[in-house]
DOZA-914886 format. One record per residue: residue number from 1; x, y, z of N, C-alpha, C in turn. Coordinates in pm, 1 decimal. Each point is the difference from the previous one (the first is absolute). Example, Ala and Ser with C-alpha at 12.3 -4.5 7.8 and 13.67 -1.06 7.14 Angstrom:
+-----+----------+----------+----------+----------+----------+----------+----------+----------+----------+
! num !      n_x !      n_y !      n_z !     ca_x !     ca_y !     ca_z !      c_x !      c_y !      c_z !
+-----+----------+----------+----------+----------+----------+----------+----------+----------+----------+
!   1 !   1319.0 !   -569.0 !    780.0 !    -89.0 !    119.0 !      0.0 !     90.0 !    120.0 !      0.0 !
!   2 !    -35.0 !    105.0 !    -72.0 !     82.0 !    119.0 !      6.0 !    -77.0 !    109.0 !     73.0 !
+-----+----------+----------+----------+----------+----------+----------+----------+----------+----------+
//
This chain:
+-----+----------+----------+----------+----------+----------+----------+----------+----------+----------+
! num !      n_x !      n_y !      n_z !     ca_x !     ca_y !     ca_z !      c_x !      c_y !      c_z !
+-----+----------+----------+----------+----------+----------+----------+----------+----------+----------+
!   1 !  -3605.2 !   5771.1 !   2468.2 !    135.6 !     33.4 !     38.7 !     -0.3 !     39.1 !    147.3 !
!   2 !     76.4 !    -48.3 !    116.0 !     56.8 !     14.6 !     99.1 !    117.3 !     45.4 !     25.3 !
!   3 !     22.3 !    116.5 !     66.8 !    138.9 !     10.0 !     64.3 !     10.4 !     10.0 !    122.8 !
!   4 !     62.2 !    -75.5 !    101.5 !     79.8 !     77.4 !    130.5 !     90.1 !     10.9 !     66.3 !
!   5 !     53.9 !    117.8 !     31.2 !    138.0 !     33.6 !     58.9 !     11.7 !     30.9 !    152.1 !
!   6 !     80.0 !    -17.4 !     82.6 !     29.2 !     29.9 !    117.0 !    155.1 !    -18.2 !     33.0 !
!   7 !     17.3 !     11.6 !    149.4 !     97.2 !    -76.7 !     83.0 !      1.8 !    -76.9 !     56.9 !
!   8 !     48.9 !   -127.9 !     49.9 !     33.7 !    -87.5 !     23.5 !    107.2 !    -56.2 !     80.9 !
!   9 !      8.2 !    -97.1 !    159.3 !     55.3 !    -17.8 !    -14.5 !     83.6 !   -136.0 !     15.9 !
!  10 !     93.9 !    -76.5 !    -64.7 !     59.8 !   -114.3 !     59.1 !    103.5 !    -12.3 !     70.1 !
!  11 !    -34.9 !   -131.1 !     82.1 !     87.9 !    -31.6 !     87.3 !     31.4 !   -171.0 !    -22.3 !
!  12 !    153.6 !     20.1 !     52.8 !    115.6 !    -64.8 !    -27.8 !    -29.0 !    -77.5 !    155.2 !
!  13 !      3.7 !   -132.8 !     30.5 !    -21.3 !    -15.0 !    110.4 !     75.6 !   -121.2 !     30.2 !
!  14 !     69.5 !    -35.5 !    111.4 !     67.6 !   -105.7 !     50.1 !     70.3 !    -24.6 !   -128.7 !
!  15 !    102.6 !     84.8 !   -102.5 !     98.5 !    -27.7 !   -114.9 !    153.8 !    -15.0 !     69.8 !
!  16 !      8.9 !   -105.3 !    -18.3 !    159.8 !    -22.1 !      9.4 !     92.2 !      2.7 !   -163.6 !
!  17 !    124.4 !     52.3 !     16.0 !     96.5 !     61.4 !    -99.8 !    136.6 !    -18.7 !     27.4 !
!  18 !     54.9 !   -121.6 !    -62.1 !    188.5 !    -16.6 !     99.9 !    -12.5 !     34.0 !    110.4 !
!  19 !   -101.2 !    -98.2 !     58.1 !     35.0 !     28.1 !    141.3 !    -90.6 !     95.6 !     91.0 !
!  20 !    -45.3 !     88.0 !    -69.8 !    -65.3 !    145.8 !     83.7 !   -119.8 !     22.4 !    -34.9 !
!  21 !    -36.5 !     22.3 !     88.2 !   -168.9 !    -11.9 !     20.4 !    -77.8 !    118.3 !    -59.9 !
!  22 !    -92.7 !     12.9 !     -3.5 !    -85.5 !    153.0 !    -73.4 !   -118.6 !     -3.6 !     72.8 !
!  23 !    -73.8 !     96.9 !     35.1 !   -170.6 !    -13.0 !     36.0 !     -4.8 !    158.2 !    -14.7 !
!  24 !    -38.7 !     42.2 !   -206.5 !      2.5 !     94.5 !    -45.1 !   -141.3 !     51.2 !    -50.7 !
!  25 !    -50.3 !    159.5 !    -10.9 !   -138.2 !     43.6 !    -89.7 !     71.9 !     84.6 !    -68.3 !
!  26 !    -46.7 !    -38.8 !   -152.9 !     20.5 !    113.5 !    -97.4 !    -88.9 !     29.6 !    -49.4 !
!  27 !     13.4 !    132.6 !      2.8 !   -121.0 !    125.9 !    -76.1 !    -47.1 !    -25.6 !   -145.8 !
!  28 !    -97.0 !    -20.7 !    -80.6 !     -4.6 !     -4.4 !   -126.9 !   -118.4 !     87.6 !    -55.6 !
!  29 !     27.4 !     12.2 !   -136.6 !   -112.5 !     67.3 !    -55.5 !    -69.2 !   -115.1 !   -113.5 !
!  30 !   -116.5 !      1.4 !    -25.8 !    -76.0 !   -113.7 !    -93.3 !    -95.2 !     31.4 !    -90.5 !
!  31 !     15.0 !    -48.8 !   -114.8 !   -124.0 !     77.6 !   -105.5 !    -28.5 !   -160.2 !    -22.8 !
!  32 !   -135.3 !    -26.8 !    -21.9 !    -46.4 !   -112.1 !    -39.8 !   -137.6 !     33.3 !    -96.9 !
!  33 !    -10.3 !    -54.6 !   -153.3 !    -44.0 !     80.3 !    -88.7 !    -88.4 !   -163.5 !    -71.1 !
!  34 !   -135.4 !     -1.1 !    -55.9 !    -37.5 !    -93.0 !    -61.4 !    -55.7 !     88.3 !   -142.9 !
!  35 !    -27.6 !    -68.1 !    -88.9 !    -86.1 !     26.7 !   -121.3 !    -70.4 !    -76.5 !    -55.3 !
!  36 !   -129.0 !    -18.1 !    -20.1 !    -96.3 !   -112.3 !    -58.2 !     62.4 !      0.2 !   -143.3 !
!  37 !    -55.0 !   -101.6 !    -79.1 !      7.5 !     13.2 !    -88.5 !   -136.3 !    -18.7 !    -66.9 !
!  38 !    -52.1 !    111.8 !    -69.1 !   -131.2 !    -49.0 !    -82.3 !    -41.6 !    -88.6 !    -47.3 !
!  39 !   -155.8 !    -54.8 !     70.5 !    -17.5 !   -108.6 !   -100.6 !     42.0 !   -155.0 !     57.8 !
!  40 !     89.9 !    -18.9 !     88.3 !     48.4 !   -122.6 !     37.9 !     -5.4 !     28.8 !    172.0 !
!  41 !     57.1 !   -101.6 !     14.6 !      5.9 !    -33.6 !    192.9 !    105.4 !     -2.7 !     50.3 !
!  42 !     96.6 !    101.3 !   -105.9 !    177.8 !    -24.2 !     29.0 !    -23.1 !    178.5 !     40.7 !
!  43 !    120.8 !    -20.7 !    111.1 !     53.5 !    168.1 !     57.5 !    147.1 !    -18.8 !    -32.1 !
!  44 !     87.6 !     76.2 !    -11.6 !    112.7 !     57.0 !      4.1 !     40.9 !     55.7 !    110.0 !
!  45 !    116.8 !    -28.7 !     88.5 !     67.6 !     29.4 !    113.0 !     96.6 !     65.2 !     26.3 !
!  46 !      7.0 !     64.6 !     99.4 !    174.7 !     18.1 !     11.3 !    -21.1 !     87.4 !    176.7 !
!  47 !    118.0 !    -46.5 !     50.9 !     -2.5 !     17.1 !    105.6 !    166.6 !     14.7 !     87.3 !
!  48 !     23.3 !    131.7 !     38.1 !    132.5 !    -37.3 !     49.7 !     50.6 !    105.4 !    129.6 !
!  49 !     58.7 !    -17.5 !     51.2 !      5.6 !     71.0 !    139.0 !    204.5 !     -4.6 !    -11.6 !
!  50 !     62.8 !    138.8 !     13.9 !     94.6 !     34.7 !     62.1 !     44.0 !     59.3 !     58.6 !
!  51 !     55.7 !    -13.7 !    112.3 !     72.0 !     77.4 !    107.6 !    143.8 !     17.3 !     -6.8 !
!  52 !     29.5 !    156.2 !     66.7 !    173.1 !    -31.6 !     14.1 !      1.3 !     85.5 !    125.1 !
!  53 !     44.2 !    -39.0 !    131.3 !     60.9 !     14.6 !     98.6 !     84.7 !     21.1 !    123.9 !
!  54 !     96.3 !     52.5 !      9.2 !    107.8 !    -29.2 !     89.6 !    131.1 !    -97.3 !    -54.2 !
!  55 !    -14.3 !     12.4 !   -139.3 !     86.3 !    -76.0 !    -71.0 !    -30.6 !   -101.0 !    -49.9 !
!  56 !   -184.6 !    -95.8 !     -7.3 !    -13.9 !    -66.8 !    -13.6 !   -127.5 !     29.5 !   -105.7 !
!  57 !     32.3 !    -81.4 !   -121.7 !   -103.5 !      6.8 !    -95.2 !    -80.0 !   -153.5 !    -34.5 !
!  58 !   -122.3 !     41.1 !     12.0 !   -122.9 !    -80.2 !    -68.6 !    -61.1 !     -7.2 !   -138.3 !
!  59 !    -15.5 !    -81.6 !    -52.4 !   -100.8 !    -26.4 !   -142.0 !    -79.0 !   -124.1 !      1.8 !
!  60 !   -114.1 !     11.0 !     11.2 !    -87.3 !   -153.1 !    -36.4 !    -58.8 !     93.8 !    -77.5 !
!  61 !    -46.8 !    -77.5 !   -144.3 !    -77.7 !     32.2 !   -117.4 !    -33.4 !   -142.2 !    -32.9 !
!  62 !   -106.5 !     35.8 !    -51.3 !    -74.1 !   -116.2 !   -108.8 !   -113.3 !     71.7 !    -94.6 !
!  63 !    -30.1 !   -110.5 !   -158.9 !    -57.0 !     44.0 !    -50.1 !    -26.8 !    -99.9 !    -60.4 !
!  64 !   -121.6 !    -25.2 !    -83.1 !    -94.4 !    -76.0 !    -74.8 !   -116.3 !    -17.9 !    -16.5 !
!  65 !    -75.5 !   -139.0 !    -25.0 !   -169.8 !     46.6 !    -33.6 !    -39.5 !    -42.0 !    143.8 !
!  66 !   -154.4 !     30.6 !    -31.3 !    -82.1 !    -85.4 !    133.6 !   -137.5 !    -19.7 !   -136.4 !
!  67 !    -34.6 !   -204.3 !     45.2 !   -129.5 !     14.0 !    -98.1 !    -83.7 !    -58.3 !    133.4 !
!  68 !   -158.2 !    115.0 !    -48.8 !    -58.8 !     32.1 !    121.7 !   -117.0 !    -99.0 !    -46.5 !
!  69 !    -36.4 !    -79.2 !    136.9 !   -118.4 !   -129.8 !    -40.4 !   -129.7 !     67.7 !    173.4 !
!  70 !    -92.7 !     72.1 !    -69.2 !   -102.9 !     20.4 !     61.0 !    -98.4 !    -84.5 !     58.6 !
!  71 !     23.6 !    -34.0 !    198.9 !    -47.8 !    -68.1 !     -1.7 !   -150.8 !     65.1 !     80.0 !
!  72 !    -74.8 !    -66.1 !     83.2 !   -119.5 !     -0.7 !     93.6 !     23.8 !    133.0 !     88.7 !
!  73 !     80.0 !    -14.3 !     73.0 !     46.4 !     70.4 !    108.1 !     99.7 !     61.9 !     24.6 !
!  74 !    119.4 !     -8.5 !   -140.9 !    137.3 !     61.3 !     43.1 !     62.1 !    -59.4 !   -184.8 !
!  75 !     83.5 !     48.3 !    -36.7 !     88.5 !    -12.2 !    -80.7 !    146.8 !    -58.6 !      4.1 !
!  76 !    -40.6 !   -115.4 !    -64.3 !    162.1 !   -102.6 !    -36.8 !     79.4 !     37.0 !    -77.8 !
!  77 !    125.0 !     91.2 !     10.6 !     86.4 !     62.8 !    -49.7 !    152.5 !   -104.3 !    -23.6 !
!  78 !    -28.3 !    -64.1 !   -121.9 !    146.0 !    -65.5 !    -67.7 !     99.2 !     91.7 !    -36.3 !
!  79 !    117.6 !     46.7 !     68.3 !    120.4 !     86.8 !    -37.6 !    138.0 !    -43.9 !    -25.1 !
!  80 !     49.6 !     56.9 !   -101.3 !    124.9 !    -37.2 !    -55.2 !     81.6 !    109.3 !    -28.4 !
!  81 !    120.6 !    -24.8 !     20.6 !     89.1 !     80.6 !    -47.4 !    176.4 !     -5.0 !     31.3 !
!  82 !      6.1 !    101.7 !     -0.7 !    219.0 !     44.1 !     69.2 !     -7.5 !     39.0 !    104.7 !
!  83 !     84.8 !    -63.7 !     50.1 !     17.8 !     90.9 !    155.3 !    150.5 !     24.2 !     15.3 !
!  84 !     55.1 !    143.5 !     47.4 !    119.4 !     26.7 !     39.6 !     -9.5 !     35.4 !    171.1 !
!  85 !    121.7 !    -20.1 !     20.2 !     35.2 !      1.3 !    162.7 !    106.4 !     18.4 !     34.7 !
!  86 !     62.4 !    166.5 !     26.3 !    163.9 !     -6.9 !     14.6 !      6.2 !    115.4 !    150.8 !
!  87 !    100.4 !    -84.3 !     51.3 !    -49.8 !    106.5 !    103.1 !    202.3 !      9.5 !     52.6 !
!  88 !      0.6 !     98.8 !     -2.5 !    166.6 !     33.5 !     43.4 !     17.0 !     65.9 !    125.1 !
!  89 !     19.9 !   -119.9 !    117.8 !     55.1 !      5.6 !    141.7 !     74.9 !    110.1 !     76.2 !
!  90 !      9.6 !     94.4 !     63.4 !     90.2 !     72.7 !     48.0 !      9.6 !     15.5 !    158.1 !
!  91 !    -12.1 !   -141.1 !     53.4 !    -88.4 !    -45.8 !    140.5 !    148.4 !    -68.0 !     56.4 !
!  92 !    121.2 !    -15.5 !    -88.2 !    118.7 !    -95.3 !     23.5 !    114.3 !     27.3 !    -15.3 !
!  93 !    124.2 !    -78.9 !     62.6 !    118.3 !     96.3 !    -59.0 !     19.2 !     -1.8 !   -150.6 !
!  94 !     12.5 !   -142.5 !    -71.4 !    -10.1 !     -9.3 !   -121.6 !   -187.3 !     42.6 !    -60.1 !
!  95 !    -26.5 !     66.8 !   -130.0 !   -106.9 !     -8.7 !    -29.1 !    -38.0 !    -90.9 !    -34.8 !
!  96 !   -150.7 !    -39.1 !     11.3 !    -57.8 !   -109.2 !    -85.3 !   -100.8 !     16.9 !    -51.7 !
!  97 !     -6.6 !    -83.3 !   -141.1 !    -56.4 !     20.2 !   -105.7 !    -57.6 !   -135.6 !     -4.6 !
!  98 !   -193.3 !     14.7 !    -59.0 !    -83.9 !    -84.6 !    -51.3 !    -82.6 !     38.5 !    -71.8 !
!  99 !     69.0 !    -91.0 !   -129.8 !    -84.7 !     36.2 !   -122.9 !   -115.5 !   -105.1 !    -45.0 !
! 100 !   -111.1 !     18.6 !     10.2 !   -115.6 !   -152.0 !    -26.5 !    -38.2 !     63.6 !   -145.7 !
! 101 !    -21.0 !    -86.9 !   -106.3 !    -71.6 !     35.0 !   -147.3 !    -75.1 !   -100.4 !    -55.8 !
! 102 !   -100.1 !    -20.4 !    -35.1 !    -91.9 !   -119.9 !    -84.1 !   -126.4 !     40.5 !     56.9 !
! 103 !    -56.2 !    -91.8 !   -108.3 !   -154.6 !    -65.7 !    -58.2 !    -48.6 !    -28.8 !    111.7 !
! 104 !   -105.7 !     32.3 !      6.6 !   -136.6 !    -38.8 !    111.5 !   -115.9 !    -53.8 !    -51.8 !
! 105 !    -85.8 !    -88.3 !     94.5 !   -151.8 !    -18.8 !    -27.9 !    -39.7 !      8.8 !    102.7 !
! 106 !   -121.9 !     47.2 !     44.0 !    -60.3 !     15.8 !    118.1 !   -158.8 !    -29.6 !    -23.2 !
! 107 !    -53.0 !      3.3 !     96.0 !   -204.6 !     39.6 !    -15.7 !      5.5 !     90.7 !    169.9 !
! 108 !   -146.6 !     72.0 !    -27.9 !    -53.2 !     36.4 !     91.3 !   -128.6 !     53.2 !      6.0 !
! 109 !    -38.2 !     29.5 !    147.9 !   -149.3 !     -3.8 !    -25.9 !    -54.5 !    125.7 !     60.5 !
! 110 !    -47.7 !     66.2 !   -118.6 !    -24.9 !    147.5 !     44.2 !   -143.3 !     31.7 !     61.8 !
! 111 !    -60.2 !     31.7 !     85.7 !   -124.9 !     -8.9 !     88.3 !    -41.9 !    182.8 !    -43.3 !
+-----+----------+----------+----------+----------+----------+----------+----------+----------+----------+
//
């Protein structure tokens, strides 16, 4: 089992919005948490970071497995899962809102 938490932060960069431009950083906080599972080469995930700001709120989360393939020199990590992504604008006259939701597959290679 792994956990880690911190701050974080993102930036909004060269975003245009009806017209109006943004080149924004928002503050976030992030817990990112794994769990093996006994016995197999599968972990359990979850990972999500939100901020709220100056009127402007953040959420990226995701969660699902990772099955772990041990290699020579580094580890090939197959991951799957949900990913959410909503982040509510307060950078404009009108607000704006982006909501991203779905299924992922990924790999990566852990050294």
């Amino acid at each position: 089992m792994s956990v880690d938490a911190g701050i974080n932060m993102q930036r909004f960069q060269s975003g245009k919005f009806q017209g109006q431009s943004f080149d924004e950083w928002q503050p976030n906080v992030y817990v990112d948490a794994r769990v093996g599972l006994v016995g197999t080469p599968l972990n359990v995930f979850a990972t999500v970071s939100k901020g709220e700001f100056d009127g402007t709120s953040t959420l990226d989360a995701e969660a699902g497995l990772i099955y772990q393939l041990g290699l020579v020199a580094a580890d090939l990590n197959v991951r799957g899962g949900y990913r959410m992504i909503e982040h509510d604008f307060d950078y404009f006259d009108n607000k704006g809102e982006l909501d991203l939701t779905g299924f992922f597959v990924g790999a990566e290679l852990d050294f």
